[in-house]
N, C-alpha and C positions, 0 to 999 in steps of 0.2 A: 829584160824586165824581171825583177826580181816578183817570186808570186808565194813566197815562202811566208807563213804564217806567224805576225808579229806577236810574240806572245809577253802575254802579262807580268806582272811580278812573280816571282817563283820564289819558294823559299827552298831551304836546303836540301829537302826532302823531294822537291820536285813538286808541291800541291802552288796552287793559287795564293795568294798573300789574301786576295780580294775577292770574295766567290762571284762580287759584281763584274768582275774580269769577264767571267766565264762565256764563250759562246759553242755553238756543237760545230764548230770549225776544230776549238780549242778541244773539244771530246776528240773528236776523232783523231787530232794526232797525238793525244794523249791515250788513248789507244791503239793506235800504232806502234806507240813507242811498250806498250804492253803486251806486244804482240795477240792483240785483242782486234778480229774482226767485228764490228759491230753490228749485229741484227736486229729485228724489231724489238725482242726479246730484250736486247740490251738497252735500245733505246727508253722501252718501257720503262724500265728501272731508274734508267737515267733523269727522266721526266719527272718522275715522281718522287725523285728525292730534288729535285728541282722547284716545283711546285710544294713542297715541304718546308724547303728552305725560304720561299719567298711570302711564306704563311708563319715560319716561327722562328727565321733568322740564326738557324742551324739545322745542320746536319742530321737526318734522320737516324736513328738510332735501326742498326740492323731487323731487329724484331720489328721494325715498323714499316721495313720493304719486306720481309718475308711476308707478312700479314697481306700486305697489298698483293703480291704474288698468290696468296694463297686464293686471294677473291678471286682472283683472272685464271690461276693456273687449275688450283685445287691443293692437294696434299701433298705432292710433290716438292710443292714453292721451297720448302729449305733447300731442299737440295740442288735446286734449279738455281739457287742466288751463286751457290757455291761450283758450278756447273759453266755460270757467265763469266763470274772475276774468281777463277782457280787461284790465284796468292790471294786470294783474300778482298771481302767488302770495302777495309777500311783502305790497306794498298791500293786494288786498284777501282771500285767501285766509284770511289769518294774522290778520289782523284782526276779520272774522267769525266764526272758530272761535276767539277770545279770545285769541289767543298775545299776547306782549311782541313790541315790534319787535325783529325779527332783526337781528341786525349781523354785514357780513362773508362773507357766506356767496354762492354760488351761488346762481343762480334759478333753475336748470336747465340 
């Protein structure tokens, strides 16, 4: 039996075509493949650019998971984003929680 995870459209870069694709089957070995163990910490993030998304039909803009970080962690929260996904929000943040790649924007 095959139990290997069917995955979504992918575009060249490796993100989701479809962020409706996404499920945390598709997180997680999409970080795996980032050599990212996922913690709650990361789940958090995860969540909330999830819920972000399905309130404004994009990708939250980095300042806007720092912020939330900042509610829950305190002052730390910048460094704590860049602590979870080391290459980067947009690399691996946004790709693990199913976003399209971002274009254009701020990393923080």
């Amino acid at each position: 039996m095959d139990t290997r995870l069917q995955l979504p459209e992918i575009d060249g870069e490796g993100y989701v075509v479809d962020p409706l694709d996404w499920s945390e089957e598709l997180a997680e070995e999409f970080a795996r493949r980032e050599n990212i163990q996922l913690s709650e910490d990361h789940w958090d993030v995860v969540r909330f650019m999830r819920d972000y998304f399905e309130e404004h039909q994009v990708a939250p803009d980095a300042r806007y998971v720092i912020k939330h970080l900042t509610q829950r962690l305190g002052s730390e929260s910048r460094n704590k984003l860049f602590e979870l996904f080391p290459y980067g929000y947009v690399q691996q943040a946004c790709k693990i929680a199913g976003m399209k790649r971002p274009r254009g924007w701020s990393t923080g």
